[in-house]
C-alpha positions in Angstrom: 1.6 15.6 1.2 -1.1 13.7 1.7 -2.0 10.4 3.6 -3.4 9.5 0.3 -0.7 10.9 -2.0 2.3 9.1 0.5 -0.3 5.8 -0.2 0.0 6.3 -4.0 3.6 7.2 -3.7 4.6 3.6 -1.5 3.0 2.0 -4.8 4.8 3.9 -7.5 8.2 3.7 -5.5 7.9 -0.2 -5.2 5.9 -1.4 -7.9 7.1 1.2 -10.7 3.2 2.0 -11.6 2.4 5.6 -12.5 -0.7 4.9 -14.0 -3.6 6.2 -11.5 -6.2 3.8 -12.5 -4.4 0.8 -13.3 -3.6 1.6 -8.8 -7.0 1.8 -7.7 -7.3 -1.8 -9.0 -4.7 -3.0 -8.5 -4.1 -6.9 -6.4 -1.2 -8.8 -5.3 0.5 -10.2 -8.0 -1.0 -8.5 -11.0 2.2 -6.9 -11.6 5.5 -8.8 -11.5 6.7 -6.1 -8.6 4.2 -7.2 -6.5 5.7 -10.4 -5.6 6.7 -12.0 -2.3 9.8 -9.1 -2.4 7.8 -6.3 -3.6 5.3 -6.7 -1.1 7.7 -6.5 2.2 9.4 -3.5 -0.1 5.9 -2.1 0.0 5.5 -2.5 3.7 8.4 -1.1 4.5 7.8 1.7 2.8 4.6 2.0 4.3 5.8 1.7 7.3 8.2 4.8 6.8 5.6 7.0 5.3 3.4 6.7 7.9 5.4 5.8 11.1 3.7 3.0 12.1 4.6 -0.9 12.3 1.8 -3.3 10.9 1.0 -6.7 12.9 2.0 -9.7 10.6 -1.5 -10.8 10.2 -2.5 -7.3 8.5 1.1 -7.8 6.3 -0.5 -11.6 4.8 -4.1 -9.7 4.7 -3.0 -6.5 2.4 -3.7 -8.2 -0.8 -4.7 -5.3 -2.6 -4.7 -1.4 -3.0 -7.9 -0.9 -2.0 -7.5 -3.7 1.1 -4.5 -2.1 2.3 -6.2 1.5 2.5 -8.8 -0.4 4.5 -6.3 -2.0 7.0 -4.3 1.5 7.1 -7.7 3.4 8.2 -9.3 1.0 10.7 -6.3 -0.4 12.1 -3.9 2.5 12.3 -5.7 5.2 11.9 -3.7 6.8 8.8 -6.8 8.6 7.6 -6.0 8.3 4.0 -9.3 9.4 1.7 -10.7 7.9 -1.4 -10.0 10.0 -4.3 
């Protein structure tokens, strides 16, 4: 699998989504998963995906799909690709 496809995956595990263009645009609260809950579940999940553990400040930052594939490239080097 992917780095992209376990990105995509994180979102439809946690926020229930399986629409691929209602993702790409997707921001922090637009969907009532992707609440205070959702977002640590997403996170997590994250995490696990890609074996890494993000720095709080990148956590309160991730306010969207795109943003987080931003943080997950520069700042841990996940190497996930636009699609």
């Amino acid at each position: 699998m992917s780095a992209h496809e376990k990105y995509v995956q994180a979102f439809r595990t946690t926020m229930g989504i399986d629409e691929k263009g209602k993702l790409e645009t997707l921001k922090y609260q637009d969907v009532e998963a992707w609440d205070s809950v959702g977002h640590m579940e997403l996170v997590s999940e994250l995490e696990d995906a890609f074996d890494i553990e993000m720095e709080t400040d990148d956590i309160i930052d991730f306010n969207s799909f795109e943003k987080g594939i931003e943080i997950l490239n520069e700042k841990y080097d996940v190497g996930i690709e636009k699609e």
